[in-house]
N, CA, C and O atoms as a DFTB+ gen file, in Angstrom:
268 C
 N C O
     1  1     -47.812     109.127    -192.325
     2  2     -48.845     109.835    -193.044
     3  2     -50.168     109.088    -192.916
     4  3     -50.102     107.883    -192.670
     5  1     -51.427     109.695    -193.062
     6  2     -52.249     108.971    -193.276
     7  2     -52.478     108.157    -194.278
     8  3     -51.672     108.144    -195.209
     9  1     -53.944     107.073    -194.304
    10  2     -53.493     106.232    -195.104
    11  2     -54.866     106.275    -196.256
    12  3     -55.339     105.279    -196.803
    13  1     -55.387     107.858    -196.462
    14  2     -55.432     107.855    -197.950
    15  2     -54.821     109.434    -198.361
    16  3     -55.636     110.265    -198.761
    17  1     -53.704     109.719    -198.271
    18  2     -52.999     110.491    -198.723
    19  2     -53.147     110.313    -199.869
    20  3     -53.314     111.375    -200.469
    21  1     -53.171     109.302    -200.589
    22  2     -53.234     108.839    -202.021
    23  2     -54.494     109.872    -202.564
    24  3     -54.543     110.602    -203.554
    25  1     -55.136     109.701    -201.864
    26  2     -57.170     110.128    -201.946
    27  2     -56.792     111.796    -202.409
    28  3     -57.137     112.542    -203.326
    29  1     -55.909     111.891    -201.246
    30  2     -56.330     113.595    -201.100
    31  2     -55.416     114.081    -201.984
    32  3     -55.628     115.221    -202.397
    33  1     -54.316     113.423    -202.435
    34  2     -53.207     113.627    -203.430
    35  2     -53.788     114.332    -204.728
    36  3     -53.343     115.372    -205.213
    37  1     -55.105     113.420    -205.320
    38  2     -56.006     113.305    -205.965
    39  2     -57.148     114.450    -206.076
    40  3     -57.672     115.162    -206.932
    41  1     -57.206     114.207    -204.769
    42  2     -58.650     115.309    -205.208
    43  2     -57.710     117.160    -204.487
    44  3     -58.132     118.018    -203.711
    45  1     -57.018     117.092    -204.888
    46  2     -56.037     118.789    -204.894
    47  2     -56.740     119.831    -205.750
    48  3     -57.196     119.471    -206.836
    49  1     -56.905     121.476    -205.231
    50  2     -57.556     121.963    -205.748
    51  2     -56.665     123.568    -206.291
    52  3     -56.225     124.486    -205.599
    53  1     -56.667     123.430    -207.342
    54  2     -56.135     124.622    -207.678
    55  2     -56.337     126.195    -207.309
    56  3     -55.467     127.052    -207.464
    57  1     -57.541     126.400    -206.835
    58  2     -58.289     127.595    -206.233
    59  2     -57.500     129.001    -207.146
    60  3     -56.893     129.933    -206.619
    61  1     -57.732     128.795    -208.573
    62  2     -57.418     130.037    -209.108
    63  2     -55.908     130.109    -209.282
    64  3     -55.550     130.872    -210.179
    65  1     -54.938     129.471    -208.608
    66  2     -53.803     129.883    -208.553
    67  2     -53.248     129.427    -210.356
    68  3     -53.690     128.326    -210.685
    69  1     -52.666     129.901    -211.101
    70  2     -52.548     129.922    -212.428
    71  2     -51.062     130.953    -212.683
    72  3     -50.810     132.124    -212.401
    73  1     -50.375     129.980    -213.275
    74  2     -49.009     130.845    -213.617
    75  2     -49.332     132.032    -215.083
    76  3     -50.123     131.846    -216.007
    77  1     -48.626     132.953    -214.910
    78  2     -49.252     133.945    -216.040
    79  2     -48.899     133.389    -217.124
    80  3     -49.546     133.818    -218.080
    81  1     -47.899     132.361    -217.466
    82  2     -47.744     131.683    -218.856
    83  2     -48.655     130.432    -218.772
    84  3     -48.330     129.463    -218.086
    85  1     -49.892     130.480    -219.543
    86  2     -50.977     129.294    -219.310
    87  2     -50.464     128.281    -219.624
    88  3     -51.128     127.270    -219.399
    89  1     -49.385     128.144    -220.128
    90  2     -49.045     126.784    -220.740
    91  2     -48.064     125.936    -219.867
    92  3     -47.868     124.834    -220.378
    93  1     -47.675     126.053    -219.189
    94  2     -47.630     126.186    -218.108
    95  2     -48.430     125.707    -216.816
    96  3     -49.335     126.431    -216.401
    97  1     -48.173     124.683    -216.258
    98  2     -49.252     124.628    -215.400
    99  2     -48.935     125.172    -213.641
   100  3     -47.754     125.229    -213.297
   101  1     -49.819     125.475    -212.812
   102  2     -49.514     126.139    -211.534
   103  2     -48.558     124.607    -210.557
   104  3     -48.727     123.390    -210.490
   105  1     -47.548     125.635    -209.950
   106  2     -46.444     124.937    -209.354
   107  2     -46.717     124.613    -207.999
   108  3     -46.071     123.747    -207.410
   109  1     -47.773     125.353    -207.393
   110  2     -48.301     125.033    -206.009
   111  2     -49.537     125.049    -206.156
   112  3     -50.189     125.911    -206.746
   113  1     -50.181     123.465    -205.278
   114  2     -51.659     123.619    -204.839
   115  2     -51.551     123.527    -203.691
   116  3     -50.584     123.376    -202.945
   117  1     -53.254     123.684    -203.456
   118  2     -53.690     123.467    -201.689
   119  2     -54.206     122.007    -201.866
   120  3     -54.535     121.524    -202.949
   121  1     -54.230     121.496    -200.907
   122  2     -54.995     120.134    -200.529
   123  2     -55.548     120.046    -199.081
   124  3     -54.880     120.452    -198.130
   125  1     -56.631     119.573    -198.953
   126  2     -57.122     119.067    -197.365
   127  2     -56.272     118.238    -196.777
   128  3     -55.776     117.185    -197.177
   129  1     -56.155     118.832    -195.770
   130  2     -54.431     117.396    -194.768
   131  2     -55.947     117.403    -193.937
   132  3     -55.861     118.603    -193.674
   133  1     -56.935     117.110    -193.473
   134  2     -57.536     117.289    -192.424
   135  2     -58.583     118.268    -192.073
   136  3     -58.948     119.317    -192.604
   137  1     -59.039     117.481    -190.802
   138  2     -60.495     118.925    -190.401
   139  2     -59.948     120.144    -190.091
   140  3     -59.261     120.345    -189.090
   141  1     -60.252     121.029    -190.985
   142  2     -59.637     122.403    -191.143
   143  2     -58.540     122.943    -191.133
   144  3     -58.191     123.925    -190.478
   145  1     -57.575     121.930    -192.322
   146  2     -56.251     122.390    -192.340
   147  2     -55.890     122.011    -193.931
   148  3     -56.331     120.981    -194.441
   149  1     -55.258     122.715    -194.472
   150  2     -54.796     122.420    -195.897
   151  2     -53.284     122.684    -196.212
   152  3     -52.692     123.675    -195.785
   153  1     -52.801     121.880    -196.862
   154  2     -51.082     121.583    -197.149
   155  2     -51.377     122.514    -198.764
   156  3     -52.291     122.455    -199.586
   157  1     -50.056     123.372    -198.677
   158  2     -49.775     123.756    -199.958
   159  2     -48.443     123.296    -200.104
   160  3     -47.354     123.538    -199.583
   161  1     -48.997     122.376    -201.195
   162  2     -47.259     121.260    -201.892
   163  2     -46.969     121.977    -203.214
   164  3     -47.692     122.722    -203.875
   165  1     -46.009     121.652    -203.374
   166  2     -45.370     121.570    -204.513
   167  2     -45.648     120.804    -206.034
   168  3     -45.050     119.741    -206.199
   169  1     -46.231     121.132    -206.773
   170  2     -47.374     120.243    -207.641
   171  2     -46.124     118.888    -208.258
   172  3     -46.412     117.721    -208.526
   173  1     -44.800     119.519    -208.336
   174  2     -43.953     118.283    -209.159
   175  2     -43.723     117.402    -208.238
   176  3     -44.055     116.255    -208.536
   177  1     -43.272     117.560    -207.232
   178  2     -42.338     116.757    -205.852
   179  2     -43.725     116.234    -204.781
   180  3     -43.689     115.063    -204.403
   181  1     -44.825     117.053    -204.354
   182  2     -45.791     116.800    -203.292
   183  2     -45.607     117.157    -201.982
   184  3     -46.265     116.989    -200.956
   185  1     -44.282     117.833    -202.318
   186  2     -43.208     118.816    -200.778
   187  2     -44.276     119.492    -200.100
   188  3     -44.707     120.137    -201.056
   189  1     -44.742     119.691    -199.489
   190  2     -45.287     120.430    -198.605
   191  2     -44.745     121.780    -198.018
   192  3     -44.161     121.814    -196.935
   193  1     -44.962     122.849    -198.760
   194  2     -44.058     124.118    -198.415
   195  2     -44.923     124.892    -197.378
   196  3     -44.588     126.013    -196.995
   197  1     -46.291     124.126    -196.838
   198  2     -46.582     125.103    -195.945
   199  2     -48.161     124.648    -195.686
   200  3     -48.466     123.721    -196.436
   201  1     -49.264     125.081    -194.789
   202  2     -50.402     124.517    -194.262
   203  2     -50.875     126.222    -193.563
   204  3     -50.258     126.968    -192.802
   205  1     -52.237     126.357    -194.238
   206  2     -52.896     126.762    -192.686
   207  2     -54.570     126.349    -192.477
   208  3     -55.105     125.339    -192.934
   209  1     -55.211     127.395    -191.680
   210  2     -56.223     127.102    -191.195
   211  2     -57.518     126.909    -191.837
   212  3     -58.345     126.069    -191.482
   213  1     -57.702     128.051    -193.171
   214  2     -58.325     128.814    -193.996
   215  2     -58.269     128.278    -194.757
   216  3     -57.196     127.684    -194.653
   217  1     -59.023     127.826    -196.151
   218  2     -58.691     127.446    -197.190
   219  2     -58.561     128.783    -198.244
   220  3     -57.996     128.832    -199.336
   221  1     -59.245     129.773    -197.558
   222  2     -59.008     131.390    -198.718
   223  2     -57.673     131.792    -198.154
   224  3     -57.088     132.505    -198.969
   225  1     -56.780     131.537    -196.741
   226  2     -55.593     131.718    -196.735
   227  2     -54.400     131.068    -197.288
   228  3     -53.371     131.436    -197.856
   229  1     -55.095     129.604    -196.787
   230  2     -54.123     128.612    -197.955
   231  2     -53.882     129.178    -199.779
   232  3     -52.890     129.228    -200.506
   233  1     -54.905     129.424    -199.914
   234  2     -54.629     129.724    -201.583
   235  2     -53.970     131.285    -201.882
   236  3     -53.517     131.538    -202.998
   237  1     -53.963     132.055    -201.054
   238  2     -53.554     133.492    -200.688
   239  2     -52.027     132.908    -200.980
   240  3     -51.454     133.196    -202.030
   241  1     -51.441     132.103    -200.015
   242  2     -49.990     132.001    -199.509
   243  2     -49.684     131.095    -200.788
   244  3     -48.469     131.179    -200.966
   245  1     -50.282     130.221    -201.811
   246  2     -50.014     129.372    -202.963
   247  2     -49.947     130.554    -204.006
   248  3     -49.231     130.321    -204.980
   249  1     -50.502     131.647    -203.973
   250  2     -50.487     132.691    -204.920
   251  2     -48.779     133.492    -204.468
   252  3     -48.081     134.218    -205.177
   253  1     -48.634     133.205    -203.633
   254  2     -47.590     134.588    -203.012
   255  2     -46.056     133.569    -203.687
   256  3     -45.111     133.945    -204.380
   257  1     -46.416     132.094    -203.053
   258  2     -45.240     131.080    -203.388
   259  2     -45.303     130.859    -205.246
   260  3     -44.407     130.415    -205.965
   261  1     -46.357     131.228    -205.551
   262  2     -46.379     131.171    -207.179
   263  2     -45.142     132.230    -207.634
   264  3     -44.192     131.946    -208.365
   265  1     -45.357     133.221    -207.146
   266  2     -44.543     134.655    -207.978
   267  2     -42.900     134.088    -207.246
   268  3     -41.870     134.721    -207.476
């Protein structure tokens, strides 16, 4: 992995994605892996269930893995 994964661990962005019970917090974010690529992990584990090009697609596919 790179070596501030730590960094980007950190600065993860929710982009709206929100479980309909607010209390509750959202189970997948997006994060920057890189120049023009974003990892959508798993917010408990940091699993990586998936990456793309877009950051409005990345959060599309974190909404779809939400439901």
């Amino acid at each position: 992995m790179h070596e501030n994964t730590e960094f980007r661990r950190e600065a993860n962005t929710y982009c709206g994605v929100e479980s309909r019970n607010h209390t509750k917090p959202a189970r997948f974010v997006v994060i920057p892996a890189g120049i023009g690529f974003f990892h959508i992990t798993e917010y408990t584990t940091g699993r990586v269930k998936g990456f793309r090009r877009e950051h409005i697609d990345a959060c599309a596919l974190a909404r779809d893995l939400e439901r």
